[in-house]
C-alpha positions as CSV (number, residue, x, y, z in Angstrom):
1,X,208.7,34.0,119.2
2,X,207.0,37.4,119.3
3,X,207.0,39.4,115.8
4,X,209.4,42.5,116.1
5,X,211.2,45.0,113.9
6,X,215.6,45.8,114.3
7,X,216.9,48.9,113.3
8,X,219.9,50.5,115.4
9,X,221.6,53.4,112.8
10,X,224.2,53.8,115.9
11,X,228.2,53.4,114.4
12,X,230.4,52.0,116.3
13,X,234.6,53.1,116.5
14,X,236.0,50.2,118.4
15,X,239.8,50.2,119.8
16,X,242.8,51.6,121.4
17,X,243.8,55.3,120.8
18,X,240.4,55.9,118.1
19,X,239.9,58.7,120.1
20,X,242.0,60.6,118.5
21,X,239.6,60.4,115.7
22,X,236.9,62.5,117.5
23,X,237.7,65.8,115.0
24,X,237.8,64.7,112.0
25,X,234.5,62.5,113.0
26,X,232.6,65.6,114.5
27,X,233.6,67.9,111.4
28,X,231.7,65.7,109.5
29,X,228.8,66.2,111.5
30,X,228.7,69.8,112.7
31,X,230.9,73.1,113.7
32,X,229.6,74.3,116.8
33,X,229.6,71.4,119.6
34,X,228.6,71.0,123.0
35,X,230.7,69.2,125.3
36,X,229.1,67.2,128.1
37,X,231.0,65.9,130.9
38,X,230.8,64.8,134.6
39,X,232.4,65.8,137.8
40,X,235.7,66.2,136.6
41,X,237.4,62.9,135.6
42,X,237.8,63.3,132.0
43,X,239.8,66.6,132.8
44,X,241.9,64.8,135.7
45,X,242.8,62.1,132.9
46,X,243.7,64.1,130.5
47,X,240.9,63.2,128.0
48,X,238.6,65.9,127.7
49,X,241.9,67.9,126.5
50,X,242.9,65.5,124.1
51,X,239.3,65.6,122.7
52,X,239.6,70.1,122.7
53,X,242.6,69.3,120.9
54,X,241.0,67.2,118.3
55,X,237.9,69.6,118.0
56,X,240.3,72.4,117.7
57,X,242.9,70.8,115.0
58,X,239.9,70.2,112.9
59,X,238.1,74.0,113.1
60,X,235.2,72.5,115.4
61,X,234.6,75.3,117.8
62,X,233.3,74.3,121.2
63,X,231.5,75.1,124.8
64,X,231.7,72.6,127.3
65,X,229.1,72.3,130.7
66,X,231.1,70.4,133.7
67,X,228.8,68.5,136.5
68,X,226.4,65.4,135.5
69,X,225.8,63.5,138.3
70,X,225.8,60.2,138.4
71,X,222.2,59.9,138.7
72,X,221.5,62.4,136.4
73,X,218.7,65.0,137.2
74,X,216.2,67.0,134.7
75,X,217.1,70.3,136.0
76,X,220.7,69.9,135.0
77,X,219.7,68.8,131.5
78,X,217.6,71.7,131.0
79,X,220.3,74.2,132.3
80,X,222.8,72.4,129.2
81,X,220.1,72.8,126.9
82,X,220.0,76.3,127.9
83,X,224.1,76.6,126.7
84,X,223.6,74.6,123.7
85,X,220.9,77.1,122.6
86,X,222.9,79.9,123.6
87,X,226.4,79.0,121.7
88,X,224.2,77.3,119.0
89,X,225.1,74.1,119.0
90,X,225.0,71.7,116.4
91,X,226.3,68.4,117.9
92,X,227.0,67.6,121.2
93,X,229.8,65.4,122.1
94,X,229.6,63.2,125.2
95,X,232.4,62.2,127.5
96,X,231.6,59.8,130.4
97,X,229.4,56.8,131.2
98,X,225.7,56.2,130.8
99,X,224.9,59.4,133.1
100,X,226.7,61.5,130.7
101,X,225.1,60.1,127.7
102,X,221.9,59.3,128.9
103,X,221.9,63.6,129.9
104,X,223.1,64.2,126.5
105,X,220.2,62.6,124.7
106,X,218.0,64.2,126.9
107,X,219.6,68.2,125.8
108,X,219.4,66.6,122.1
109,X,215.9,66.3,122.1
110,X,215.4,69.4,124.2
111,X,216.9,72.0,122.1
112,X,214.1,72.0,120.0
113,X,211.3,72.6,122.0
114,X,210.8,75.3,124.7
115,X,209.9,73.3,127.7
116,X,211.6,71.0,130.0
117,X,212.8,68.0,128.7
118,X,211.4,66.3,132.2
119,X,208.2,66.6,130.4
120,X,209.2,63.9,127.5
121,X,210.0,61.6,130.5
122,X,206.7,62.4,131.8
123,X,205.4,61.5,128.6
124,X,203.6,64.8,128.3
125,X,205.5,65.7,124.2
126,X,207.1,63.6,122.0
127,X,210.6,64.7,120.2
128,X,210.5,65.6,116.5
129,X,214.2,65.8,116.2
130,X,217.2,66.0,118.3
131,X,220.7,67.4,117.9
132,X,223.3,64.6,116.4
133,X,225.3,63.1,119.1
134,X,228.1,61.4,119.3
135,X,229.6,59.8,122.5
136,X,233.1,58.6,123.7
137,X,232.3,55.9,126.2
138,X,234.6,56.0,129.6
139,X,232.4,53.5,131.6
140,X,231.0,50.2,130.1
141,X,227.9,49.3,131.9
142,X,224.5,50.9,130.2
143,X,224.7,50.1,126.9
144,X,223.3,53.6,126.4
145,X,226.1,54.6,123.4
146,X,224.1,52.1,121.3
147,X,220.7,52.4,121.9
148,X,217.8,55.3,121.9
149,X,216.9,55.1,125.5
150,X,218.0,57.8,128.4
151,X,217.1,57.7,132.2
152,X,216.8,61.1,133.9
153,X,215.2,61.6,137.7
154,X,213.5,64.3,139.3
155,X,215.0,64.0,143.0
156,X,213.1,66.4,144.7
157,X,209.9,64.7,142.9
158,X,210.8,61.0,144.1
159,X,210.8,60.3,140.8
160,X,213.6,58.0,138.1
161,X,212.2,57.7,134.8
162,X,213.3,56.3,131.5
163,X,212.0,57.3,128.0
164,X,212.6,55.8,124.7
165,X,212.6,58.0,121.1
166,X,214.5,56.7,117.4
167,X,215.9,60.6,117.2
168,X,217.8,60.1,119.8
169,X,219.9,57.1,118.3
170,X,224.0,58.3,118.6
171,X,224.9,59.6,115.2
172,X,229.1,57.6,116.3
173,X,230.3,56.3,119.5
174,X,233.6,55.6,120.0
175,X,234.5,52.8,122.2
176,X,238.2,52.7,123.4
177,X,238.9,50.5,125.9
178,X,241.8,52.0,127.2
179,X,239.7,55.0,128.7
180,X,238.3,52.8,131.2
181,X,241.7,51.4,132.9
182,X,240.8,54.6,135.2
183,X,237.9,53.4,136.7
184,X,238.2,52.1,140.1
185,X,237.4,48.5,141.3
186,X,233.9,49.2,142.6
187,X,232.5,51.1,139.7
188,X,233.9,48.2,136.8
189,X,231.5,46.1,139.5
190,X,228.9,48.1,139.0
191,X,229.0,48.0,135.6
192,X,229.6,44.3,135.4
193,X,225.9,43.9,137.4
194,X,224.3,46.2,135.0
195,X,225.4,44.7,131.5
196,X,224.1,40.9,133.4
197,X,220.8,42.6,134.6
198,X,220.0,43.7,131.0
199,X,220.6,40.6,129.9
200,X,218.2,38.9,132.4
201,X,215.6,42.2,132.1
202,X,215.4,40.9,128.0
203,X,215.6,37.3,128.5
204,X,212.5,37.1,131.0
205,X,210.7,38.6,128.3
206,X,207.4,38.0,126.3
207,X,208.3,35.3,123.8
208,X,210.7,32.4,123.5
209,X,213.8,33.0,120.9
210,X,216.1,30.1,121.2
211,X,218.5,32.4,119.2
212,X,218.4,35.5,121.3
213,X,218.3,33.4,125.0
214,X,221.5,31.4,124.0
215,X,223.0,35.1,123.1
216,X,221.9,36.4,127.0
217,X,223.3,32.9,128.5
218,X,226.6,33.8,126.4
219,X,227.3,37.3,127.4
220,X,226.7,36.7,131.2
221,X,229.1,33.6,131.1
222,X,231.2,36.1,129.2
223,X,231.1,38.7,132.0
224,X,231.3,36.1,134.8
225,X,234.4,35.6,133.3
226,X,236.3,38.7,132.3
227,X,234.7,41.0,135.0
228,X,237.1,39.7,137.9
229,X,240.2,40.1,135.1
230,X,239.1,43.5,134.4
231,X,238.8,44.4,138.5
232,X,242.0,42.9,139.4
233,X,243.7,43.9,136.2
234,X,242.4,47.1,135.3
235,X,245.0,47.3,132.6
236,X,244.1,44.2,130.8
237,X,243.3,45.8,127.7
238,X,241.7,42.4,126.8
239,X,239.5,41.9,129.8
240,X,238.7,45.5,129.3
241,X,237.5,45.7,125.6
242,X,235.5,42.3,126.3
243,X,233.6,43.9,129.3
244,X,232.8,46.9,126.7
245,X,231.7,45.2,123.7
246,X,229.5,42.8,126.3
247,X,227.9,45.7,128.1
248,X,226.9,47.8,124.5
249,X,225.8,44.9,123.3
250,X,223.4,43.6,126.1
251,X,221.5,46.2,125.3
252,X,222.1,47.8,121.3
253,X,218.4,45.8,121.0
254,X,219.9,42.8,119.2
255,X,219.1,40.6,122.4
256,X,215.5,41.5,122.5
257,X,214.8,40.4,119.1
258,X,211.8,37.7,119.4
259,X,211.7,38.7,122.8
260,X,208.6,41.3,123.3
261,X,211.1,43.8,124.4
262,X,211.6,42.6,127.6
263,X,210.1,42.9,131.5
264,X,212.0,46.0,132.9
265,X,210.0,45.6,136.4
266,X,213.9,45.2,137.9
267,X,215.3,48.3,136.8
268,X,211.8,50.4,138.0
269,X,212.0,48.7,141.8
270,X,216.0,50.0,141.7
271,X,215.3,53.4,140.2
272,X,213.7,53.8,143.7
273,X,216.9,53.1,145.6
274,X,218.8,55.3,143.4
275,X,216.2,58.6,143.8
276,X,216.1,57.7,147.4
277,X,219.7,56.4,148.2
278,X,221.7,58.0,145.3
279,X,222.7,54.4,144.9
280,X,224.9,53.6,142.2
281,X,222.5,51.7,139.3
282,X,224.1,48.6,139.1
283,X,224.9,48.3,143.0
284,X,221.6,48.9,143.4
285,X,220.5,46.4,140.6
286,X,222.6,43.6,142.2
287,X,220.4,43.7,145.5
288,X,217.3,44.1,143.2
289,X,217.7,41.4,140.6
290,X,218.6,38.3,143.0
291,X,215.2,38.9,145.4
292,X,213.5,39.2,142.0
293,X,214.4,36.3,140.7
294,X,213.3,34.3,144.3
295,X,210.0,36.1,144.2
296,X,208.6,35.0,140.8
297,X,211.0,32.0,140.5
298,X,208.2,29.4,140.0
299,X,206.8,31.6,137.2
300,X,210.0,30.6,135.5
301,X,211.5,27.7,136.7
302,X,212.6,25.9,133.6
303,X,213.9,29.0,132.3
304,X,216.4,29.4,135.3
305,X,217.2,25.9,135.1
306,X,218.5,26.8,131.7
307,X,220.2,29.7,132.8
308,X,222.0,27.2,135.6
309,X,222.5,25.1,133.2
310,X,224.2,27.3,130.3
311,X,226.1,29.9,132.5
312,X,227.3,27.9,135.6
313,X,227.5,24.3,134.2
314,X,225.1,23.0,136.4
315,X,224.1,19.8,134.8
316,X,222.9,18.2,138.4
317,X,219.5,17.9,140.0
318,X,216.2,18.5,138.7
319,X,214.9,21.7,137.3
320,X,214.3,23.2,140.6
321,X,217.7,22.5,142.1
322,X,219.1,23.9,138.6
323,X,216.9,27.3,139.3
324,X,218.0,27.5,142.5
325,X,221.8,27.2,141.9
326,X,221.8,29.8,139.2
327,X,220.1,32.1,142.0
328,X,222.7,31.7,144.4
329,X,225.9,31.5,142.3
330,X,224.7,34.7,140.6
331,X,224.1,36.1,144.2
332,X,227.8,34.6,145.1
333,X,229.6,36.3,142.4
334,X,228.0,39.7,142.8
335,X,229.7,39.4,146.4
336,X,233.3,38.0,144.8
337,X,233.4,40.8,142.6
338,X,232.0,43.5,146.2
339,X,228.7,44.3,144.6
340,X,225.8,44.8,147.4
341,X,223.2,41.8,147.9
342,X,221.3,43.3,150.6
343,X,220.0,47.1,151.2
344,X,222.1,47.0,154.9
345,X,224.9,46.8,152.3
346,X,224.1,50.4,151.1
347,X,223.4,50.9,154.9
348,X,219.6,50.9,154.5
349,X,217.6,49.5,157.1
350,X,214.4,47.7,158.0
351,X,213.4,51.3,159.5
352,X,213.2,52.6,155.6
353,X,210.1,50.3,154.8
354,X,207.7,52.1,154.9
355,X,209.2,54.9,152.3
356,X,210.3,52.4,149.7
357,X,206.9,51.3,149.6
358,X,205.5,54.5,149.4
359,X,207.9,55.1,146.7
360,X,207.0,52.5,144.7
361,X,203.5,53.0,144.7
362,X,204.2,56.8,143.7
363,X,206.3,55.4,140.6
364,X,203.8,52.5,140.0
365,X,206.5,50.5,139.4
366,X,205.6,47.2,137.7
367,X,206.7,45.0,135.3
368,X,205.8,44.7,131.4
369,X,205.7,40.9,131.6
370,X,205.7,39.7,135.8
371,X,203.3,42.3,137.0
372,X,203.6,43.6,140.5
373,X,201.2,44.8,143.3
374,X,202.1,46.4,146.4
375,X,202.1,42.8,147.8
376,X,204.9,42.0,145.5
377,X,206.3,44.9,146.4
378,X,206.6,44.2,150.0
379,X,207.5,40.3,149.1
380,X,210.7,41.3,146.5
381,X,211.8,44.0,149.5
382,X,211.6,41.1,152.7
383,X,214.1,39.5,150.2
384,X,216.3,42.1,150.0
385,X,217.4,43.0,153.7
């Protein structure tokens, strides 16, 4: 069990209509907030007003900037920050999923400085402070409303990077589950994939915490289970709010207790479909995570077989067979819930080799525990097609 320190100052609203409670929680914060929002579903719902209202009920004046993407660029981050310094913002307020949030952490910690925030990414300055934020979560899938990591890419540059800082911890996020019944089939998907590959990305970590790798086995079983209710039921409030609370909480940092943190190689290999492809994370992580797993299997046999074991019931066979069976019935739900397996999925061919690679190496994408080479790289992507 490796040593490691918990702090997460994030607090949580859980539950239908707490919304609502986005004034009165924002006054006590700040005056003068700015509003960050995607490509226009929170208006077509109806949220974004209800949340103007709120603000406006309670004397919190407000400016709003329309258009994250959902891979979220630098250049649009620094053109909020830009806003936010002009109205003289004091809290910003995010309204989406992680692309939203993950944009919003970035204009937090860019307000106070003068250059781009790409270069914290780059790791070229550090953050000081950062504008409070608080976020009201309409896609569960990152975990991002509970933790003090944001992912920003640089499209033209070939580049998806992620950066880490405490400032940037959300001050509240509210969590209603009702704001996600919206969401169509293949994004809940999505977001089913990403909460599991979180869990996997901590559990093939440094050290071994019986606690924390009974905790991953619990929330992908979890998942296994209420994702398909959710996608087939999008108004199941209770197959909703379970798929929530599991996807903030495969990655609020509790999981990787005793763990070293975890290997992250996964999500660096998919952060090269999603600059190239503009790939949805999670479809791309569900192609990703299952070719992973075959490539450095025998580095982590017994561990599978525990995974095989604990999620799927698979009390047959050796350790091997065990590995292998969680392997395939992960890769068989990802296709019974119509998340991609293979890149011709996401209608990427065998022609594209070549430029993955070379993307790869540009990002030197390895992992903190299973290194990789540019022979693993070309190993993990033969699995994929």
């Amino acid at each position: 069990m490796e040593n490691f320190s918990y702090h997460n100052p994030t607090k949580i609203i859980f539950g239908k209509n707490e919304v609502d409670r986005i004034g009165s929680e924002a006054k006590a914060i700040g005056s003068r907030a700015l509003v960050l929002i995607g490509k226009g579903s929170a208006k077509k719902s109806g949220l974004y007003a209800r949340v103007i209202s709120s603000l406006n009920m309670h004397g919190v004046k407000s400016e709003t900037f329309e258009g994250i993407k959902s891979n979220p660029t630098f250049e649009d981050a620094d053109e909020a920050v830009q806003l936010a310094k002009e109205f003289k913002a004091d809290l910003i307020i995010a309204i989406g999923g992680g692309s939203v949030i993950d944009s919003a952490k970035a204009i937090a910690m860019g307000y106070y400085v003068d250059h781009s925030v790409w270069d914290f990414y780059l790791q070229k300055a550090k953050p000081t402070q950062a504008l409070p934020l608080i976020n009201i979560l309409t896609l569960a899938a990152t975990g991002t409303e509970m933790n003090s990591s944001t992912v920003l890419q640089d499209t033209l540059g070939g580049m998806k990077k992620g950066y880490s800082a405490p400032v940037i911890f959300p001050k509240l996020s509210i969590l209603d589950p009702t704001l996600t019944y919206s969401v169509p089939s293949h994004y809940t998907a999505y977001g089913v994939a990403d909460l599991i590959s979180h869990c996997l990305e901590v559990y093939f970590g440094k050290g071994e915490s019986p606690l924390s790798e009974h905790y991953i086995a619990s929330i992908i079983k979890l998942a296994i289970h209420y994702g398909p209710i959710a996608i087939n039921e999008p108004e199941n409030y209770d197959a909703r709010a379970n798929v929530m609370w599991l996807a903030t909480n495969a990655l609020n940092g509790s999981l990787a207790n005793g763990k070293g943190g975890g290997d992250w190689g996964t999500h660096l290999y998919e952060h090269t479909l999603s600059v190239l492809y503009n790939v949805a994370h999670g479809a791309g992580l569900s192609i990703v995570f299952p070719a992973w797993l075959k490539h450095f299997s025998p580095q982590f046999e017994s561990k599978l077989a525990f995974l095989g074991k604990m999620v799927f019931d698979v009390r047959d066979g050796d350790e091997a067979y065990q590995a292998e069976q969680f392997i395939l019935r992960l890769e068989d739900f990802f296709k019974s819930i119509n998340t991609p397996i293979r890149l011709q999925e996401i209608n990427v061919t065998s022609t594209d080799k070549a430029k993955i690679l070379e993307n790869l190496k540009l990002n030197n994408v390895s992992g903190r525990v299973f290194t990789m080479n540019e022979s693993d790289h070309e190993m993990i992507l033969e699995k994929m097609w």
